[in-house]
C-alpha positions, 0 to 999 in steps of 0.5 A, a space after each residue: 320259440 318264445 318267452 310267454 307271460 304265463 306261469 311267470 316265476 315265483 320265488 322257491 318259497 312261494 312254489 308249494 310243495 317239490 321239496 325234493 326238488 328244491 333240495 336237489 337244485 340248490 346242492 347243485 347250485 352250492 356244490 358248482 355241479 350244475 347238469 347241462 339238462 336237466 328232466 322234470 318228470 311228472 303228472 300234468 299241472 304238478 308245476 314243472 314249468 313255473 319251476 323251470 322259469 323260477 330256477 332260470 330266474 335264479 340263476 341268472 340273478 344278479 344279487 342272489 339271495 341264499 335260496 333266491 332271487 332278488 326279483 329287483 335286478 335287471 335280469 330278474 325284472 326281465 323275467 318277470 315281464 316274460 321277455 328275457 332274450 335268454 329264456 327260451 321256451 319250446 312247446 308242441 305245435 299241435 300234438 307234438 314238437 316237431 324236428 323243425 322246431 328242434 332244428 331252429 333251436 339248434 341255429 339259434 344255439 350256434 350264438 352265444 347268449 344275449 346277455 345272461 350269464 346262462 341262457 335256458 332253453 325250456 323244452 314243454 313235453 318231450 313225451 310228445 317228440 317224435 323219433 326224428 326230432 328227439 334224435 335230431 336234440 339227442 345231439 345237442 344234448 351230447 354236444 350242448 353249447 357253451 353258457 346253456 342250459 336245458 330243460 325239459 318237461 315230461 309226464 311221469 306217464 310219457 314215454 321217452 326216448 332211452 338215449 334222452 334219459 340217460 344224458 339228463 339229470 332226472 327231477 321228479 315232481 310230486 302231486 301237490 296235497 289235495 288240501 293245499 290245492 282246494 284252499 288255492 282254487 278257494 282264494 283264486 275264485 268265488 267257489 264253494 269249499 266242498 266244489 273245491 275240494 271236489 276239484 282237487 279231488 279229481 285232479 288227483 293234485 294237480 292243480 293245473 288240471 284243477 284250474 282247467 277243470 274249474 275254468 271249462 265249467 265241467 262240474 256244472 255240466 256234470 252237475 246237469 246231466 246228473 239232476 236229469 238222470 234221478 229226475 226224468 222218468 224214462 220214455 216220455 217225450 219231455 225225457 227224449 228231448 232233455 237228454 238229447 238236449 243234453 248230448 248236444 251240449 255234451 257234444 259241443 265240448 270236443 276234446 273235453 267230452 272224454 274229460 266230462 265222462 270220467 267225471 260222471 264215472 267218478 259219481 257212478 264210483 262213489 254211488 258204489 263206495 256210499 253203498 259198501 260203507 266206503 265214504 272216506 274214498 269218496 271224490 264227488 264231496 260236492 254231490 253227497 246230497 244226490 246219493 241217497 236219491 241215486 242209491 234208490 234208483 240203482 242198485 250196485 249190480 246196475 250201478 256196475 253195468 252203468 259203469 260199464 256204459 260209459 267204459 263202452 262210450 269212450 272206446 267209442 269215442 276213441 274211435 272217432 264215433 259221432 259224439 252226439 250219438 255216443 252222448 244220446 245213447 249214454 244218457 239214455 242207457 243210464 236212465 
């Protein structure tokens, strides 16, 4: 358990979008129905977690404003620094969480609170809890302790235990509008408007996912293999070494290889809506230079086995298939 320093908590003004959720909190608030957990359920990166450490710094505000907190008083400058003894923070070790981390959850609930007026456990990702540790919470949540609230995170795609839904007040969250989400990245780094469009693209309004997409450098790699592709002519000595060159690098991404590929199948999609007249579905803005370039090269019958390729190059990877391999033969395939 612990209280970290990202996504320290904004106001409710300043969180953008969820309305819906803003709505249903603050009745509860204003009519005393406060659940004793509740569930935030959404995509990744939407902003469940900010708003979890912004309604728990709400509630345990000191000089509460209508919808806020003051952000002045001790509690909520507690919050702010991340180090309030009464929030806590539970995420996945390694791929899940896991029955120990639930069972330490429950010693420390035997105590009452420190000193908030409510102590707020946050629970990051319960669709990745395993069957023992969700039924060992399952009876806390039947039984929860005097003063404490839950709170838990879960993509909309994950799935949950039954008994977990049904004994939490569901929250649902929304993707963010892709425009709010590029004029963000725009102000939090030095990018182009039609990358950050771009990202916001793919991110499908997300904008936790856009933020690592831009962090891990993905476009440039993209925007790599691709100049290579429509330049290299196939079977020539310069060609073998640059795109093996290429797969190395690819490689040398890991668990975000999977993530550079649907990269290059978004490209490969759009190639196909610039030929079928289709250019307001179009995601890569960044890259319509290289489309008159590419749609030279390929026809849509090929453009379709290509997207066909990098389907194939996945299951492989999915099955633990030598990523440099899988990389190599790719490249060359959609030469």
């Amino acid at each position: 358990m612990k209280t970290p320093q990202e996504n320290i908590p904004l106001g409710f003004a300043e969180i953008i979008g969820q309305d819906k959720a803003k709505q249903l909190l603050h009745r509860a608030v204003a009519q005393g129905r406060l659940s004793h957990a509740f569930l935030f359920k959404g995509a990744m990166g939407v902003g469940k977690k900010t708003f979890a450490r912004t309604f728990a710094t709400f509630l345990n505000c000191q000089n509460p404003l209508e919808h806020e907190s003051c952000g002045q008083c001790p509690s909520c400058r507690k919050f702010h620094a991340g180090s309030h003894p009464d929030f806590l923070v539970i995420e996945p070790e390694g791929a899940a969480i896991k029955i120990n981390q639930v069972r330490e959850l429950k010693k420390t609930l035997a105590f009452p609170p420190f000193e908030a007026k409510l102590r707020v456990v946050l629970l990051c990702d319960i669709h990745t809890m395993r069957r023992e540790a969700a039924n060992s919470l399952l009876k806390t949540l039947e039984e929860p302790p005097g003063q404490t609230m839950l709170i838990l995170t879960a993509d909309e795609a994950g799935i949950i235990l039954p008994t977990i839904l049904s004994r939490c007040q569901t929250v649902p969250f929304f993707p963010l509008p892709q425009d709010e989400v590029a004029k963000i990245l725009s102000r939090e780094a030095t990018i182009e408007p039609e990358s950050a469009a771009t990202l916001a693209a793919m991110a499908e309004g997300s904008l936790g996912r856009a933020r690592l997409l831009l962090a891990k450098d993905l476009l440039g790699q993209r925007r790599e293999i691709i100049d290579n592709l429509l330049q290299l002519a196939p079977d020539t000595p310069a060609t073998i070494q640059a795109l093996g060159n290429l797969a190395e690098s690819a490689a040398k991404l890991k668990e975000d290889l999977p993530e550079l590929l649907d990269l290059l199948t978004t490209w490969l999609h759009d190639l196909l809506l610039h030929l079928h007249g289709a250019p307001d579905k179009i995601i890569n803005h960044d890259l319509r230079p290289t489309f008159p370039a590419a749609c030279r090269r390929w026809s849509s019958p090929q453009l379709t086995e290509r997207l066909g390729m990098m389907e194939t190059a996945r299951k492989q990877l999915a099955r633990n298939c030598n990523p440099t391999a899988v990389c190599e033969v790719l490249f060359f395939a959609l030469l």
